[in-house]
N, C-alpha and C positions, 0 to 999 in steps of 0.2 A: 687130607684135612678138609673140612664142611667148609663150605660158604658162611657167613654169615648174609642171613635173609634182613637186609636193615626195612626193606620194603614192608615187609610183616611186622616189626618192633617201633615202625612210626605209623602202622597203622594202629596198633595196639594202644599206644601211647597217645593218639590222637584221640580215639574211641575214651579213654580211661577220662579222658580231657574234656571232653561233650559230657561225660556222665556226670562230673563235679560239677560242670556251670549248670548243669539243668536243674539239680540236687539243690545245688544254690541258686537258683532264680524260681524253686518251688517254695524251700526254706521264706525268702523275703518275701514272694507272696502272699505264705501262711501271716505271716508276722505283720505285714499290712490289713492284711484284711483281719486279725485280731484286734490291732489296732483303733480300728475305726469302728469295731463293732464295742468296745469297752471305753474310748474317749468319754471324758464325763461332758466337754465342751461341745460334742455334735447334739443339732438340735432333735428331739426324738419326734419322729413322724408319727401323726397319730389319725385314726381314719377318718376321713372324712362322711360326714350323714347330710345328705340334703336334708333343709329345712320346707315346713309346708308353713305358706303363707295363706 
């Protein structure tokens, strides 16, 4: 009968594990910088033109 290789099924497992949090820490990303780019409360930056005196 086979071994079971647990070395390889926790690495796997690990791996699968890094790929949700990063999926999710892109996700919240997206979602903040939607956020701030659609807030009606952020002040809107407008350019500045020197003035000639």
């Amino acid at each position: 009968m086979a071994k079971p290789n647990y070395q390889y099924e926790k690495r796997q497992k690990d791996i699968a594990k890094k790929k949700k949090q990063e999926e999710k820490r892109l996700r919240k990303l997206e979602k903040k910088n939607a956020d701030l780019n659609e807030s009606p409360g952020a002040p809107a930056v407008e350019p500045v033109t020197p003035q000639s005196n």
